[in-house]
BAKESE-636595 format. One record per residue (C-alpha): residue number from 1; residue in one letter; chain; x, y, z. Coordinates in steps of 0.05 Angstrom, whole numbers, plus 5000, padded with zeros to 4 digits. Example, Ala and Ser with C-alpha at 12.3 -4.5 7.8 and 13.67 -1.06 7.14 Angstrom:
<r 1,"a","A",<5246,4910,5156>>
<r 2,"s","A",<5273,4979,5143>>
END
This chain:
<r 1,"x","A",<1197,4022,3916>>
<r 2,"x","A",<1135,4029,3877>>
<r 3,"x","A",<1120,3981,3824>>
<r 4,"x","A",<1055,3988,3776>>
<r 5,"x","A",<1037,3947,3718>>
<r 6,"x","A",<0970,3955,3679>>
<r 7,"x","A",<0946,3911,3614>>
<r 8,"x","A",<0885,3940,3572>>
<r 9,"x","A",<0841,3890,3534>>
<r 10,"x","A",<0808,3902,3467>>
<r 11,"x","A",<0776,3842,3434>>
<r 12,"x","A",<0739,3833,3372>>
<r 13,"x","A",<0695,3780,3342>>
<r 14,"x","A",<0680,3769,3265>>
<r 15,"x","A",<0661,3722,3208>>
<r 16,"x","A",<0736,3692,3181>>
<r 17,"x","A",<0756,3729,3115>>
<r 18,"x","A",<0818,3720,3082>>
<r 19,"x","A",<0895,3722,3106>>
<r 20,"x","A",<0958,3762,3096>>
<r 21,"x","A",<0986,3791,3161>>
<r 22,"x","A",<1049,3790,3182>>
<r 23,"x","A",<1071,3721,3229>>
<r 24,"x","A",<1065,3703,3298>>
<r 25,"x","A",<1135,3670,3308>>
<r 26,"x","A",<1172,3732,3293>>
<r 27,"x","A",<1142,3765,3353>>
<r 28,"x","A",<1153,3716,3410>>
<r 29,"x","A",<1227,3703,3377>>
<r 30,"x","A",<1276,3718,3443>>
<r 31,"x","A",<1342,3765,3432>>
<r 32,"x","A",<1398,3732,3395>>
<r 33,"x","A",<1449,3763,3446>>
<r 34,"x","A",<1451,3727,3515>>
<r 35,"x","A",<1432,3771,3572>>
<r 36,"x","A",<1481,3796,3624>>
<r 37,"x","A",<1441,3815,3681>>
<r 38,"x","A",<1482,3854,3733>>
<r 39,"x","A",<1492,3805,3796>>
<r 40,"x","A",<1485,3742,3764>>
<r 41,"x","A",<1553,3714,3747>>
<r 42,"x","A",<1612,3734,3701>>
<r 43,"x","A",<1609,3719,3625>>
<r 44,"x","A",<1568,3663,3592>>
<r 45,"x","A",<1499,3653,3579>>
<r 46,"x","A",<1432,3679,3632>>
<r 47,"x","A",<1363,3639,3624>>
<r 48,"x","A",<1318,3691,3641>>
<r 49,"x","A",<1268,3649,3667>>
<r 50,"x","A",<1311,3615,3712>>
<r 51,"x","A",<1301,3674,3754>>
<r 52,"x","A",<1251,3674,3813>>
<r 53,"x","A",<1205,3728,3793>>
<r 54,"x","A",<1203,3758,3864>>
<r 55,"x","A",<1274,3778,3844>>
<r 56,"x","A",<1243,3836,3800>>
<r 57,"x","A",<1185,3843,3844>>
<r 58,"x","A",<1220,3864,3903>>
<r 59,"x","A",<1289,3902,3868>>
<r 60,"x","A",<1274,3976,3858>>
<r 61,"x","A",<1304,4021,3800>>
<r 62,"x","A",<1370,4031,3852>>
<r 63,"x","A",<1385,3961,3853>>
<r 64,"x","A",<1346,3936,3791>>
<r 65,"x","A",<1381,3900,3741>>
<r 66,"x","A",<1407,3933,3672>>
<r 67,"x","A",<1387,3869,3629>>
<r 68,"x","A",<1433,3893,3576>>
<r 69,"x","A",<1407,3868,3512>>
<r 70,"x","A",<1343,3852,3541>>
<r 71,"x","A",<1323,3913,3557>>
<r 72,"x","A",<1347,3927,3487>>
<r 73,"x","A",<1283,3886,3460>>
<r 74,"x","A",<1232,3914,3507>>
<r 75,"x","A",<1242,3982,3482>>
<r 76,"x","A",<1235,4023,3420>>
<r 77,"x","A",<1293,4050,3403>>
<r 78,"x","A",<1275,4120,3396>>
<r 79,"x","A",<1352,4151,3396>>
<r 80,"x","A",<1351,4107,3332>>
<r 81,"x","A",<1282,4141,3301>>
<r 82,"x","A",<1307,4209,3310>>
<r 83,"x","A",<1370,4208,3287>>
<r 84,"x","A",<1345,4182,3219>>
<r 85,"x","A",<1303,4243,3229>>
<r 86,"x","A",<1241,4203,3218>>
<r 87,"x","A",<1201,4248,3259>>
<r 88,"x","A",<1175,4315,3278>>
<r 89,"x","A",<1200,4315,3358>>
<r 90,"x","A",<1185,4384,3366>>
<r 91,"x","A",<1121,4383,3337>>
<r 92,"x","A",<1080,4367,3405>>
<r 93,"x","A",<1117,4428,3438>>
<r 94,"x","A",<1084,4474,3399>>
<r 95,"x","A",<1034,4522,3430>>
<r 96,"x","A",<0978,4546,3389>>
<r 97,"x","A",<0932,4608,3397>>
<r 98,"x","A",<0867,4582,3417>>
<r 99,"x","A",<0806,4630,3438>>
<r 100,"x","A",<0794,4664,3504>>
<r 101,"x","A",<0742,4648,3550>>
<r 102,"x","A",<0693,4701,3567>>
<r 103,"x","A",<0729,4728,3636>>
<r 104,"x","A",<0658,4716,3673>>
<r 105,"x","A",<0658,4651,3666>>
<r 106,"x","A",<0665,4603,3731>>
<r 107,"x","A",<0708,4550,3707>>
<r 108,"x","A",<0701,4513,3776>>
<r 109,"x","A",<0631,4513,3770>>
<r 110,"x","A",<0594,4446,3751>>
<r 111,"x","A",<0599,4444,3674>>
<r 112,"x","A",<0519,4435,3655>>
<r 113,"x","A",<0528,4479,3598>>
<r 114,"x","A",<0579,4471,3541>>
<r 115,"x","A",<0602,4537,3538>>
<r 116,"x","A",<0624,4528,3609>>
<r 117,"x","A",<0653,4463,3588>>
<r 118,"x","A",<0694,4490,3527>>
<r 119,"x","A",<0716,4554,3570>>
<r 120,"x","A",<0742,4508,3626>>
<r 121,"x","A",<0786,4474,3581>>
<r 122,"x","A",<0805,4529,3539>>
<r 123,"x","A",<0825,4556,3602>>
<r 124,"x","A",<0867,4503,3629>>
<r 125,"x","A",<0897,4499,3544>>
<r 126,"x","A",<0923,4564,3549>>
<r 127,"x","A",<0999,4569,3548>>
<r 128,"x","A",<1003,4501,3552>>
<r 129,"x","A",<1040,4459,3491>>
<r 130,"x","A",<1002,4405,3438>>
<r 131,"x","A",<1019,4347,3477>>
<r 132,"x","A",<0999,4378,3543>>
<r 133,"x","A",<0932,4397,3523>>
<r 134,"x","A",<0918,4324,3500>>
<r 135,"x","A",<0936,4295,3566>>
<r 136,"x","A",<0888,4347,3597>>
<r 137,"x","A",<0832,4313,3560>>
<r 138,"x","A",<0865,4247,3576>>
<r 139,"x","A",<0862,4261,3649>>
<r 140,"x","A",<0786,4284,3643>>
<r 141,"x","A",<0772,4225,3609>>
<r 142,"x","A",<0807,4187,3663>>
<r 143,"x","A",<0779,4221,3717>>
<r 144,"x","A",<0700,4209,3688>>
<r 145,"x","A",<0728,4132,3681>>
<r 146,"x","A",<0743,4128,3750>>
<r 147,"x","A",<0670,4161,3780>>
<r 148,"x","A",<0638,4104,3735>>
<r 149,"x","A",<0683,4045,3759>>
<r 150,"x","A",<0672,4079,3832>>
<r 151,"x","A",<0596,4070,3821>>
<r 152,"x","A",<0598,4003,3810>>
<r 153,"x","A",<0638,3981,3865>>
<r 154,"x","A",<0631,3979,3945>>
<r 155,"x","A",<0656,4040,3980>>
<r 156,"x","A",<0717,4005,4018>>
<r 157,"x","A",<0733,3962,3947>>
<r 158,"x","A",<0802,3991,3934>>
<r 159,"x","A",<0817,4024,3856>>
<r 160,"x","A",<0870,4019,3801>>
<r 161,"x","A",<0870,4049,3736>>
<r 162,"x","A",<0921,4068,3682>>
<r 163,"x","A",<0882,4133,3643>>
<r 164,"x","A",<0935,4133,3597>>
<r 165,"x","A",<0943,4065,3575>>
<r 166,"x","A",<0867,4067,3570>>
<r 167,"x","A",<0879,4130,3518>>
<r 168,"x","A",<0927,4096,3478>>
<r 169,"x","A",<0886,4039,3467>>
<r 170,"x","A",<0825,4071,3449>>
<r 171,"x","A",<0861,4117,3403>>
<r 172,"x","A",<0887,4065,3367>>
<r 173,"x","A",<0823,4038,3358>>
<r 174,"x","A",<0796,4096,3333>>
<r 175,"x","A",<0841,4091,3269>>
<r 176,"x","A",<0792,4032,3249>>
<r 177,"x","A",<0734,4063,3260>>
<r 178,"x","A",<0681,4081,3210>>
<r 179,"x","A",<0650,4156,3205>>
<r 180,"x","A",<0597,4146,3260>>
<r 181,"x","A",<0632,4100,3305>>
<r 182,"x","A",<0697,4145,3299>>
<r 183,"x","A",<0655,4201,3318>>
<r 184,"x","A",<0631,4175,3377>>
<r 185,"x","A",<0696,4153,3406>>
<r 186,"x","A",<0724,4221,3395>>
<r 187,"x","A",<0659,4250,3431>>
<r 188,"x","A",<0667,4200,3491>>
<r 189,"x","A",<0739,4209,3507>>
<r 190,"x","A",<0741,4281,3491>>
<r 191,"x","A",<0793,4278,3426>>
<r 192,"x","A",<0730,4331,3388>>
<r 193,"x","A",<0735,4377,3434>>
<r 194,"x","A",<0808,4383,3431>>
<r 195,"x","A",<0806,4378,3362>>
<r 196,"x","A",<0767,4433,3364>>
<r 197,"x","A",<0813,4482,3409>>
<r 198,"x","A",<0845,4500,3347>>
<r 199,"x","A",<0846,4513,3275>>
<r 200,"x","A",<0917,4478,3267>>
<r 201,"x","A",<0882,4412,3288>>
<r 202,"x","A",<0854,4350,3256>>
<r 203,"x","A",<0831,4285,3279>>
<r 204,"x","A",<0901,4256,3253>>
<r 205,"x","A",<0931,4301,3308>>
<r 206,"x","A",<0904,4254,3367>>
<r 207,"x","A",<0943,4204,3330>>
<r 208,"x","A",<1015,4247,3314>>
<r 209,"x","A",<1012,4266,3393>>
<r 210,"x","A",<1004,4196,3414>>
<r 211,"x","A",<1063,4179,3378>>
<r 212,"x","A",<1098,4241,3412>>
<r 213,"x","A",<1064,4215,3486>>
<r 214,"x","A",<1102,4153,3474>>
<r 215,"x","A",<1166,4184,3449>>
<r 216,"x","A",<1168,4231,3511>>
<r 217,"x","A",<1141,4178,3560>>
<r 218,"x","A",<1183,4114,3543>>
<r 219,"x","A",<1256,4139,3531>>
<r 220,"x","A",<1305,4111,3579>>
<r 221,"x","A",<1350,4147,3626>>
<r 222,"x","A",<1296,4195,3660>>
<r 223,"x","A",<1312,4160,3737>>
<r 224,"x","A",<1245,4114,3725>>
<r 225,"x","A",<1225,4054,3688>>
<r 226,"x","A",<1160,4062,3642>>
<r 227,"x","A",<1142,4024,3591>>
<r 228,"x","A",<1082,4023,3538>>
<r 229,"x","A",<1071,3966,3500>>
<r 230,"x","A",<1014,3959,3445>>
<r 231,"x","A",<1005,3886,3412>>
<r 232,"x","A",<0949,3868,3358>>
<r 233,"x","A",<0925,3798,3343>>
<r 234,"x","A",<0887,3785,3285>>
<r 235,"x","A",<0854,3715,3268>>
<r 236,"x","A",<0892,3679,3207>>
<r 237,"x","A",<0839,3688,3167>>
<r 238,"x","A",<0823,3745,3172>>
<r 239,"x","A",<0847,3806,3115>>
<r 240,"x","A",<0868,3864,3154>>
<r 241,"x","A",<0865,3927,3111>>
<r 242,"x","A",<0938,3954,3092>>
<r 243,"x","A",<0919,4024,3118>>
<r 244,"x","A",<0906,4000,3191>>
<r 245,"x","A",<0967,3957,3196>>
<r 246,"x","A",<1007,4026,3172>>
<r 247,"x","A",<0979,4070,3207>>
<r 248,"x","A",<0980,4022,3281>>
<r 249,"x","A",<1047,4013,3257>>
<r 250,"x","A",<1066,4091,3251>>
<r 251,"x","A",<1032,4118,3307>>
<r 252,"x","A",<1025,4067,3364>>
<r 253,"x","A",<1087,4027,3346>>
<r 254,"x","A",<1038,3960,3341>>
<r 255,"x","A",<1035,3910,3279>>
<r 256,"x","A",<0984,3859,3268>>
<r 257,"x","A",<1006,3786,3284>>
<r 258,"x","A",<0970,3734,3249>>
<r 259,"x","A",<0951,3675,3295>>
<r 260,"x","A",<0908,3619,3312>>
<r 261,"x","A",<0865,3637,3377>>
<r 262,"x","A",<0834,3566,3382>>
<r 263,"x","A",<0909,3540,3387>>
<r 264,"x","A",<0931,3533,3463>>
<r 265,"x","A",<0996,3550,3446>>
<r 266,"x","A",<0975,3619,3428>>
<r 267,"x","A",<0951,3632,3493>>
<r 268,"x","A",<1009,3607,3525>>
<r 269,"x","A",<1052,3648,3483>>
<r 270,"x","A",<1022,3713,3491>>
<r 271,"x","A",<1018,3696,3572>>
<r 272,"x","A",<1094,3697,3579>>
<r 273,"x","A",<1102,3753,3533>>
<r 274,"x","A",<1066,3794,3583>>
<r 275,"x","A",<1097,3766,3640>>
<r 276,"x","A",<1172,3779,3610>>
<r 277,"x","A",<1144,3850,3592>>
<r 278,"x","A",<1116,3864,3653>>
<r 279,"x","A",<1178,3831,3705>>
<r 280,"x","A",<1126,3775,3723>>
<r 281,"x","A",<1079,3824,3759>>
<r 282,"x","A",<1022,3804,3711>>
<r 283,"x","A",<1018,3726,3703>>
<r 284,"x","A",<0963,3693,3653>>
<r 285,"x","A",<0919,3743,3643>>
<r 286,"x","A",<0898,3715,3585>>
<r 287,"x","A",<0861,3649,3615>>
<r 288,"x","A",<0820,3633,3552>>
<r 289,"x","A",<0799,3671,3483>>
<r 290,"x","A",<0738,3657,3443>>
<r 291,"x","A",<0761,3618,3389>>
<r 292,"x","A",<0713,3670,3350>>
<r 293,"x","A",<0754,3713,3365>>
<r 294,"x","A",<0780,3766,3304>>
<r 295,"x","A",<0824,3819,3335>>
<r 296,"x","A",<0855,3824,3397>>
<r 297,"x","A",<0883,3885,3424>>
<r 298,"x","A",<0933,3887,3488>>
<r 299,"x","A",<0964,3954,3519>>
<r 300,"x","A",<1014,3944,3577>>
<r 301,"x","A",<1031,3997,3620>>
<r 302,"x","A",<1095,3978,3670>>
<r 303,"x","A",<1125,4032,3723>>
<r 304,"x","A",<1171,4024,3775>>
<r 305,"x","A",<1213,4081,3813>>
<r 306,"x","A",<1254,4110,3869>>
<r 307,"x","A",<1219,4158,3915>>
<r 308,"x","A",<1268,4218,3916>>
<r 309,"x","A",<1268,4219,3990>>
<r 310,"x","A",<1264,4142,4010>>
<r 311,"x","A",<1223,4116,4080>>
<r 312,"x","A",<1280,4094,4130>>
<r 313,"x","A",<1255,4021,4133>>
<r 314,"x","A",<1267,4029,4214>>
<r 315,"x","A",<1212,4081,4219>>
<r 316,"x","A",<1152,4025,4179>>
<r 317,"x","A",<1114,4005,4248>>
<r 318,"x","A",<1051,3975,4243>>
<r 319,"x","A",<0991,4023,4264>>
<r 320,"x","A",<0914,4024,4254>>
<r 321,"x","A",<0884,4054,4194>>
<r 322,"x","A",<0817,4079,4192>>
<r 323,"x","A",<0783,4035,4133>>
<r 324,"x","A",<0706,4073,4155>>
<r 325,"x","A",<0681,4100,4228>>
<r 326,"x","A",<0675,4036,4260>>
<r 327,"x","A",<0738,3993,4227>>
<r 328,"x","A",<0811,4003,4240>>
<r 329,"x","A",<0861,3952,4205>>
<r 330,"x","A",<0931,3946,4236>>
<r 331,"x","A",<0979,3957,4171>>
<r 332,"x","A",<1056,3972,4155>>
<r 333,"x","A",<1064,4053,4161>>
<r 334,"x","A",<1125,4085,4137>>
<r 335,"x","A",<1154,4157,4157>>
<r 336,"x","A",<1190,4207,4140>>
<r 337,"x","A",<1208,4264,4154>>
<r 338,"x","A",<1240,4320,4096>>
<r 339,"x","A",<1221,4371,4059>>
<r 340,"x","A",<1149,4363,4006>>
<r 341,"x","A",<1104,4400,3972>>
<r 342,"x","A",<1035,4403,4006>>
<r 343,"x","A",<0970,4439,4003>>
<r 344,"x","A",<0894,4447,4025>>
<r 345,"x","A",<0835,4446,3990>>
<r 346,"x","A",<0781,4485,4031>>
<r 347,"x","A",<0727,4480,3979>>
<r 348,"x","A",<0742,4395,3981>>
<r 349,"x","A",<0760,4403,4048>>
<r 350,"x","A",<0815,4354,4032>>
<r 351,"x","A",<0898,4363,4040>>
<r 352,"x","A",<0947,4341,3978>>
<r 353,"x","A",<1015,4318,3991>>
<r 354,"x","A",<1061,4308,3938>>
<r 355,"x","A",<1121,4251,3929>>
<r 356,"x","A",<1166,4266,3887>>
<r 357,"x","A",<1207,4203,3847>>
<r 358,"x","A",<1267,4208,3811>>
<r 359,"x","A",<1256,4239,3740>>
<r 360,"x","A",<1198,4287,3732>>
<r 361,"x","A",<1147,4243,3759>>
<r 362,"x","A",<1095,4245,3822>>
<r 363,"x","A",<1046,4218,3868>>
<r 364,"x","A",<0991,4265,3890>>
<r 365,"x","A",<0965,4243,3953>>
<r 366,"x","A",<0890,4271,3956>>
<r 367,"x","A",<0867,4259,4036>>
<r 368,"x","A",<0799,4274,4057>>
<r 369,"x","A",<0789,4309,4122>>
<r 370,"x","A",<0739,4262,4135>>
<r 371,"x","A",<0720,4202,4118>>
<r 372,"x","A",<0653,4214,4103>>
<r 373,"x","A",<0692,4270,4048>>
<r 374,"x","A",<0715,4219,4003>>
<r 375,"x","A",<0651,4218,3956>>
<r 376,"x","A",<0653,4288,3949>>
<r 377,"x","A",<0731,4286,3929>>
<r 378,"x","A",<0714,4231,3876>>
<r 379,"x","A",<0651,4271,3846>>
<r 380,"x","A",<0691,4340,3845>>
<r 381,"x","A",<0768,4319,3822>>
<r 382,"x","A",<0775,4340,3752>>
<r 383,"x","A",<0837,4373,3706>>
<r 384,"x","A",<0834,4439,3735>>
<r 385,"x","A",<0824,4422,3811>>
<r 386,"x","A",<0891,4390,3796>>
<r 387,"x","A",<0911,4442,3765>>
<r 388,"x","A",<0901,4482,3824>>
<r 389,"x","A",<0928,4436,3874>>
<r 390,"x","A",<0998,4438,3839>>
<r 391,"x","A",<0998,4520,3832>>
<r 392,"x","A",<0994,4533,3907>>
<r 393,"x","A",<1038,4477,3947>>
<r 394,"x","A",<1080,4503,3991>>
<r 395,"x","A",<1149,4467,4006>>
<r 396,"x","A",<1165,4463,4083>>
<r 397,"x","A",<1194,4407,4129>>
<r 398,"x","A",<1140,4358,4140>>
<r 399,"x","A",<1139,4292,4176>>
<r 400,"x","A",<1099,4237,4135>>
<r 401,"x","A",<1066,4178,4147>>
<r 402,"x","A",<1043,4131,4097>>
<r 403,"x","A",<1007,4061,4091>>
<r 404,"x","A",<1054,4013,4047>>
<r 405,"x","A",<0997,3980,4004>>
<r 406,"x","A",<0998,3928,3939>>
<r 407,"x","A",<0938,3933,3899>>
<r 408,"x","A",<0921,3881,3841>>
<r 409,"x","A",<0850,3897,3802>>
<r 410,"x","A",<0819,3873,3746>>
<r 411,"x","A",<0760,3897,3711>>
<r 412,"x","A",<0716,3894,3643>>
<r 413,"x","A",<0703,3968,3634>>
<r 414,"x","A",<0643,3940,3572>>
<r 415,"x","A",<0591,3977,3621>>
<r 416,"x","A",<0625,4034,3644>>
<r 417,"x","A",<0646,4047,3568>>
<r 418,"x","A",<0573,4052,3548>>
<r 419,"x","A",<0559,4088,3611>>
<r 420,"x","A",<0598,4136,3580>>
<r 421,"x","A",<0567,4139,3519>>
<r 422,"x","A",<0609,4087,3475>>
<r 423,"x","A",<0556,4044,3458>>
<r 424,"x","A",<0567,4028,3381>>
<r 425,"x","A",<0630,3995,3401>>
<r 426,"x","A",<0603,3944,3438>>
<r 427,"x","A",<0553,3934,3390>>
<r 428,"x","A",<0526,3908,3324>>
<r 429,"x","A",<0518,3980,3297>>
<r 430,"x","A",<0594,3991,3313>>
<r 431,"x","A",<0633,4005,3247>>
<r 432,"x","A",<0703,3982,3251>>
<r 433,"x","A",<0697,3980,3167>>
<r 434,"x","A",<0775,4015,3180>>
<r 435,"x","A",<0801,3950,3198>>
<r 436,"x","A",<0770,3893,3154>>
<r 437,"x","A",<0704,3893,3112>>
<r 438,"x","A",<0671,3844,3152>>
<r 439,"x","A",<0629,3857,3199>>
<r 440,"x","A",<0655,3865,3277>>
<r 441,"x","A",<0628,3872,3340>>
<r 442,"x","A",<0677,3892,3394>>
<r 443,"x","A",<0656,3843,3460>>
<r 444,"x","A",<0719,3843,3516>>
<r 445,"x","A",<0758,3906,3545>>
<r 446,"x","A",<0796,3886,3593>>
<r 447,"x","A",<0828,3923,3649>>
<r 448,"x","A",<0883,3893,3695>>
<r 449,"x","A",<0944,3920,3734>>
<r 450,"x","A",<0980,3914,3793>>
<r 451,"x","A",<1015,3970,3841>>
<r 452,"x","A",<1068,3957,3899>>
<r 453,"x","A",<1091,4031,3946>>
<r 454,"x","A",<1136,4013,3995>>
<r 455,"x","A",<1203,4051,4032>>
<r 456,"x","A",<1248,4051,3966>>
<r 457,"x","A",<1189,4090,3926>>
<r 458,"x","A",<1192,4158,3865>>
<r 459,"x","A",<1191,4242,3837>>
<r 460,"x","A",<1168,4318,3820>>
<r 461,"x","A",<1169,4391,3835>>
<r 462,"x","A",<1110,4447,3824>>
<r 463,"x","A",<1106,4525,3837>>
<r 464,"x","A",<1077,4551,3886>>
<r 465,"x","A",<1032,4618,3875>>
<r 466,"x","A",<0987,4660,3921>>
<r 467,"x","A",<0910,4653,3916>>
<r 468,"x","A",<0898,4581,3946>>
<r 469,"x","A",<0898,4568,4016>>
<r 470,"x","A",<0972,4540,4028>>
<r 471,"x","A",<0981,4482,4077>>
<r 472,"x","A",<1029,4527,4111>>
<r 473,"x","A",<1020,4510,4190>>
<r 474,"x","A",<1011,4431,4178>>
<r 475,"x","A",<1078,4402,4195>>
<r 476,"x","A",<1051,4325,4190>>
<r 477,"x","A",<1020,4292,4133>>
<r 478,"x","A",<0990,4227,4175>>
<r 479,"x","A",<0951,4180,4123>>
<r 480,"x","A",<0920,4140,4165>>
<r 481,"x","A",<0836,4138,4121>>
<r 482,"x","A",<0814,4122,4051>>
<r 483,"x","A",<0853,4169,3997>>
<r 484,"x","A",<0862,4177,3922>>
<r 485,"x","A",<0937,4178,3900>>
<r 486,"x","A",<0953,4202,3828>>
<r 487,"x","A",<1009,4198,3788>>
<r 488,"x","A",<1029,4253,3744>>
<r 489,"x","A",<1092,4256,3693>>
<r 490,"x","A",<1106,4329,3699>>
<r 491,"x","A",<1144,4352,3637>>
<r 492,"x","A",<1074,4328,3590>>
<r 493,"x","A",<1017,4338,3645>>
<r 494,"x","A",<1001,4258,3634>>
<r 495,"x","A",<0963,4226,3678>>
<r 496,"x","A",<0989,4152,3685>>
<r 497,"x","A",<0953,4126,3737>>
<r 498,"x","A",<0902,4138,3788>>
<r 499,"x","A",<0871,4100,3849>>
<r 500,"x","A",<0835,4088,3911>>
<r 501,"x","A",<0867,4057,3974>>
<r 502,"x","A",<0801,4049,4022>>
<r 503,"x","A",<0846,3990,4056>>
<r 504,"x","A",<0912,3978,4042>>
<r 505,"x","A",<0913,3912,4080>>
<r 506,"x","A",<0870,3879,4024>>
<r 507,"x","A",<0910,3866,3955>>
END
């Protein structure tokens, strides 16, 4: 099974202003139907928190529970949206002519001049759809995250992060945003540049694909469980302008709730709203909020699927894993042994397996030869080493092994924001006149999520071309030292999540 949950933090402070947003008690109001989860019991009403939360912690997609009519509340009934023809769906598929690099350029060359940074992406845009090319920036974006969080913790610290979920959050503050604030956010996570790919785009394209991201991501009945949730918070008194509650509403599927944050029940209300939302993988991760406190932001990311070849729980046996050159930890090891997609990167010096899960969706398992390999893995991974990974895998019987790990990080990403060069947001200059006229100063992001791989685990396929140095005459995959593992939905090129595991006996 493999299990993920990620919450994004946005916070806001202000002077109080006036009122008018819709209520808090609408939000937190539980389904009027009584659940029927499968396995407890015939007929009659469920309390859902009667049940032990290791129930969903430890059930995988194969033997999770339907929830029917819960379930019902968690998602956005997008069946419903389209039928009522509400919405563009094809809109995102569309592929749009976009200029040719010059043919000379190295695209795998270190990007210190622009024009090698606009051909590299206007090479990896081409033939690929709106959507697509979105989650290519997404994924750089993620990827220039994750050398900045790597930076600022110790080499054997393990990583967790949710690029997309990120994305969506920041995108949706970007609809507040005043001219030079909104400018810089589109800079920093890479939204001008794609913007600029082509003539048929706008800055209110980030925002249309979003919406199509969570239309194509979210929908039931793809052999997975993933779920994006966006929830706003604004202080009672506080007037939040009509065009930012319609335009959260339209494209991110999130309405301002009105509420009290100096009220403990607030807190305590938003806590198990997160919990429910995330099967009680995330508890409390709201312990206090500044009673200052003007708009809140929340983004929940929850996966969980079935690897499409399971581990044969008789084959875990516990074996050493190489955390550096001079310590070994003794950890859980599955194996395998079936047919995957695998390849080698002589230029990384590094070997990429791929685990498929049920419905479209991956892990990329990025091993470094060595260990001593791992910083130059982290400094070089970008969009179109990806890229290139999936083009040439080659799909032969293989016999894995594979370290069964549970990872739970937090972090406040303030720093590595700026870092990158978001530093109006987090400060008095920042212009979030979009949202309210007072003034605002953005002071908490918040990053927190959880991951659980184990024998029941998930999904994806890719083609395999000539040009790259197949990983032909390897028939085991042993990952037994640090590696980064990815996770890629296939049919939009989104990058979901991404991580270390430098030791997977530490949570």
């Amino acid at each position: 099974m493999w299990v993920i949950t990620v919450i994004s933090t946005v916070c806001l402070l202000v002077s109080p202003a006036l009122a008018g947003i819709k209520d808090l008690a609408s939000h937190f109001i539980e389904p009027t139907s009584n659940p029927n989860p499968r396995g407890f019991g015939q007929g009659g009403a469920v309390d859902m928190d009667a049940i032990p939360l290791d129930f969903h912690k430890e059930n995988t997609v194969t033997n999770d529970l339907p929830f029917d009519g819960f379930e019902d509340e968690d998602y956005i009934d997008f069946d419903r949206i389209l039928a009522e023809g509400s919405d563009d769906y094809i809109e995102g598929d569309e592929i749009d002519e976009i200029a040719t690099p010059a043919p000379d350029i190295d695209i795998f060359a270190e990007p210190s001049d622009p024009k090698i940074r606009r051909a590299r992406l206007l090479r990896l845009f081409h033939g690929r759809s709106r959507l697509q090319r979105l989650n290519i920036v997404n994924a750089r974006f993620g990827f220039n995250l994750y050398r900045s969080l790597r930076n600022s913790v110790n080499q054997t610290d393990n990583i967790l992060l949710a690029p997309a979920g990120i994305s969506i959050a920041m995108g949706m503050m970007s609809l507040g945003a005043g001219p030079r604030t909104h400018e810089q956010l589109y800079k920093a996570l890479g939204f001008a540049e794609f913007v600029n790919a082509s003539h048929h785009y706008d800055n209110s394209t980030v925002h249309k694909l979003f919406r199509k991201l969570t239309h194509r991501l979210f929908r039931r009945n793809f052999g997975y469980t993933l779920r994006s949730v966006n929830d706003l918070y604004a202080k009672k008194e506080v007037l939040v302008k009509d065009s930012f509650r319609t335009d959260t509403k339209a494209y991110y599927f999130a309405e301002p709730q009105s509420v009290d944050f100096s009220d403990p029940a607030f807190l305590d209300k938003a806590n198990r709203r997160i919990l429910k939302l995330t099967k009680g993988l995330i508890r409390e991760p709201l312990k206090s909020v500044d009673p200052n406190m003007v708009l809140m932001l929340l983004n929940y990311l929850y996966f969980k699927g079935t690897w499409e070849q399971k581990f044969p729980k008789e084959m875990t046996y516990y074996r050493n894993f190489r955390v550096n050159e001079k310590t070994n930890v003794r950890v859980p090891m599955m194996s395998n042994k079936g047919n995957y997609l695998a390849a080698t990167d002589h230029d990384l010096e590094c070997d990429i397996l791929q685990l498929p899960y049920t419905g479209n969706i991956s892990m990329l398992i990025a091993l470094p030869r060595k260990i001593s390999g791992m910083r130059t893995l982290e400094q070089e991974i970008s969009p179109t080493v990806v890229n290139k990974w999936l083009k040439n895998m080659t799909n032969r019987t293989r016999e894995v092994v594979f370290p069964k790990f549970k990872l739970e990080q937090n972090y406040d990403l303030i720093e590595n924001m700026k870092e990158m060069g978001l530093t109006d947001l987090f400060h008095e200059n920042g212009d979030f006149s979009g949202i309210t006229s007072d003034k605002i100063v953005m002071n908490w992001l918040k990053h927190q999520g959880t991951i659980t791989v184990n024998e029941e685990g998930t999904e994806a396929a890719a083609l395999t071309q000539v040009g790259f140095m197949p990983l032909s005459s390897q028939i085991r995959f042993v990952v037994d030292h640090p590696f980064l593992f990815l996770i890629y939905e296939h049919r939009t090129d989104c990058l979901v999540f991404m991580g270390r595991v430098a030791n997977p006996s530490q949570s």
